[in-house]
VOKOL-258098 format. One record per residue (C-alpha): chain; x, y, z. Coordinates in Angstrom, 3 decimals, padded with zeros to 6 digits. Layout:
// residues N
+-------+----------+----------+----------+
! chain !       xx !       yy !       zz !
+-------+----------+----------+----------+
!     A !        X !        Y !        Z !
...
+-------+----------+----------+----------+
// end
This chain:
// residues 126
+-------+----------+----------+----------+
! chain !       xx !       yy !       zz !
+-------+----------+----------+----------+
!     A !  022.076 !  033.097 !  026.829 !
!     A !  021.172 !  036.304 !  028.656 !
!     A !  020.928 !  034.412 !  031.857 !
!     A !  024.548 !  033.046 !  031.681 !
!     A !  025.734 !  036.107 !  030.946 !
!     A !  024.323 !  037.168 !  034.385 !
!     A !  025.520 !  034.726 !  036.198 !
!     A !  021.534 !  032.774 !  036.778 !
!     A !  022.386 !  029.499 !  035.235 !
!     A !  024.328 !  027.462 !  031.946 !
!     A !  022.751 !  025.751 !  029.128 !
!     A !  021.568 !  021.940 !  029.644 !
!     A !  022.086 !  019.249 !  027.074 !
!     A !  018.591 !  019.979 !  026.051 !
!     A !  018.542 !  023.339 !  025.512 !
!     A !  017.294 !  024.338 !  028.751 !
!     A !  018.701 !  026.767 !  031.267 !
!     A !  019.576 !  025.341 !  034.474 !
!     A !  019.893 !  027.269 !  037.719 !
!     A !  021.131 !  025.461 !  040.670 !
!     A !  018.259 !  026.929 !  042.696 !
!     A !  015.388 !  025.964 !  040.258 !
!     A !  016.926 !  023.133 !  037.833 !
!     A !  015.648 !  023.166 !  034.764 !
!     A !  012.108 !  024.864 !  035.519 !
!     A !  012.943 !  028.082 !  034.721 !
!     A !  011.537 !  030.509 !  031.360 !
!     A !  012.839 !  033.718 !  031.607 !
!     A !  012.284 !  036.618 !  029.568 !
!     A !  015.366 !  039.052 !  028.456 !
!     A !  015.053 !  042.655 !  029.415 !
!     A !  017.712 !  045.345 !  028.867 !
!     A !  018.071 !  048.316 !  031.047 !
!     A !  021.111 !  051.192 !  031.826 !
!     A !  020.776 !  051.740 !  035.229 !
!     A !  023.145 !  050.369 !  038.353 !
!     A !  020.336 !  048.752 !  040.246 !
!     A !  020.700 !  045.720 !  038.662 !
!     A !  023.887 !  043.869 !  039.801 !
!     A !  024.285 !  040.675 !  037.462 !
!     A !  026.455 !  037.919 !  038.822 !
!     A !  029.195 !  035.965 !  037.583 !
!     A !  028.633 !  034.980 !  034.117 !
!     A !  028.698 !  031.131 !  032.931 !
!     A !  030.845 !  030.695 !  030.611 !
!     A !  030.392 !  026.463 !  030.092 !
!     A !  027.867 !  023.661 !  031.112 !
!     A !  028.140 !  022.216 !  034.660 !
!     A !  026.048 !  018.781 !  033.136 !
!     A !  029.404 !  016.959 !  033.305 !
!     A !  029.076 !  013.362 !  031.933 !
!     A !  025.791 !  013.260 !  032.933 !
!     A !  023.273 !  012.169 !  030.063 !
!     A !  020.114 !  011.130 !  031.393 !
!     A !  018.179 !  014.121 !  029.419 !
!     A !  020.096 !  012.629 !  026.378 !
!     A !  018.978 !  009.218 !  026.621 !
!     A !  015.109 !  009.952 !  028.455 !
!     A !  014.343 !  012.126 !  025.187 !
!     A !  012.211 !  010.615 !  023.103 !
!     A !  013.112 !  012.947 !  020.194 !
!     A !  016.533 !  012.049 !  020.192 !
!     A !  017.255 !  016.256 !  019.722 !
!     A !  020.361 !  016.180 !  021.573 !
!     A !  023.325 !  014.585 !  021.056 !
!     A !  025.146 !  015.189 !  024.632 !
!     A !  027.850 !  017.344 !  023.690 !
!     A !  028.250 !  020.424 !  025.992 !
!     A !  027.194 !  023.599 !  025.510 !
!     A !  029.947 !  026.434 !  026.054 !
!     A !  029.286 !  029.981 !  025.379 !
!     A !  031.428 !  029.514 !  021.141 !
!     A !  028.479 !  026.312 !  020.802 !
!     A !  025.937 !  027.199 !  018.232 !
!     A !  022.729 !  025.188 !  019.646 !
!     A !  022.607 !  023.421 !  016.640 !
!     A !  025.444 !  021.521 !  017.700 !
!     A !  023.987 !  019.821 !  020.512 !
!     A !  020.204 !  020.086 !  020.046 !
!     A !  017.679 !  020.011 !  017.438 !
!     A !  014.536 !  022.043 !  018.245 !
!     A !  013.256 !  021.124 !  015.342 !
!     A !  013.568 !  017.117 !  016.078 !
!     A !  012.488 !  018.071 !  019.789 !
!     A !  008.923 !  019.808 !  018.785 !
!     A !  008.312 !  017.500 !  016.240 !
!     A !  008.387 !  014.787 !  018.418 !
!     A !  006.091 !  016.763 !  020.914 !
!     A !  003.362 !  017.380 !  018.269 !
!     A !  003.610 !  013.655 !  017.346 !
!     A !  002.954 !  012.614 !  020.897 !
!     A !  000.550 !  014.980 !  021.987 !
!     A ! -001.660 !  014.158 !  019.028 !
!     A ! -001.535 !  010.480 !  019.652 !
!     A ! -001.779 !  010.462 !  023.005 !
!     A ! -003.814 !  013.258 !  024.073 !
!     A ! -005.596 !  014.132 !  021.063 !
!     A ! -003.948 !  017.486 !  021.552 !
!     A ! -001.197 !  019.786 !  019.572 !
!     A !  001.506 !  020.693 !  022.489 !
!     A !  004.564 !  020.961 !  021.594 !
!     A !  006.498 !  020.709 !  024.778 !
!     A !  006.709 !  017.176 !  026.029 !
!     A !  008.580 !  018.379 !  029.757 !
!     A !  010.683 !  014.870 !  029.767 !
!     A !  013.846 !  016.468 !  030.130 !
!     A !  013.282 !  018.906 !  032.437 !
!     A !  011.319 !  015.742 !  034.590 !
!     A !  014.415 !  013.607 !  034.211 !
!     A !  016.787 !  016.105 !  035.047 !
!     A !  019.140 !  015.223 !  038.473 !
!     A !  018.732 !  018.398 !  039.911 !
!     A !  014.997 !  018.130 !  039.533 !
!     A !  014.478 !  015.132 !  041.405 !
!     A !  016.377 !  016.669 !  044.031 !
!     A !  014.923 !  020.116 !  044.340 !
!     A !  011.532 !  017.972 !  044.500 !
!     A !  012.711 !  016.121 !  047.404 !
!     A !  013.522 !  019.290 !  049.532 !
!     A !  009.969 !  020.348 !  048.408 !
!     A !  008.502 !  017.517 !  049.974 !
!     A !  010.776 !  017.371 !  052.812 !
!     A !  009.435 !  021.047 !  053.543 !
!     A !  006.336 !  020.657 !  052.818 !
!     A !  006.288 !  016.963 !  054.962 !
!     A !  007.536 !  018.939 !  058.483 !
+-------+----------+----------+----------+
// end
């Protein structure tokens, strides 16, 4: 929530923040400060996800239920954490004999994702 109060991104269907420069791949950490240095952007007041739900459907969780997140949504209105990490332990144990409890689909599936990755490669290909 911090970073849509600054102006750095909104809230995905999944809980994430998404930033228009990064997507979805982005964990930030809050930190206050009184000083003018720091000049914080716009802030987002609403979701820019539109109709798009391919996090919705890709999660294999089922946590969210693709309503958009404003700034007056309580998460638990459109995602369950709880459902989400679940899910993650469940899979990680079965399939990697592991206890993660991140699975990353959402953030993989994400539009924006696929196409910061194809600048990447575009840079990275010249």
């Amino acid at each position: 929530m911090v970073a849509t109060r600054a102006g750095i991104g909104w809230i995905g269907k999944t809980d994430l923040l998404v930033t228009l420069k990064f997507g979805p791949r982005v964990r930030l950490a809050s930190i206050l400060v009184d000083d003018d240095f720091l000049k914080p952007g716009i802030p987002i007041e609403k979701s820019r996800c539109g109709t798009c739900d391919i996090c919705v459907k890709s999660c294999p969780a089922q946590a969210a239920n693709g309503t958009l997140w404003n700034t007056n949504t309580d998460r638990n209105e459109f995602y369950d954490a709880f459902k989400c990490r679940e899910k993650c332990l469940e899979l990680s144990k079965r399939n990697l004999n592991e206890t993660i409890s991140l699975c990353g689909i959402c953030v993989q599936c994400a539009p924006l994702e696929k196409k910061l990755k194809e600048r990447f490669h575009e840079r990275c290909d010249n």
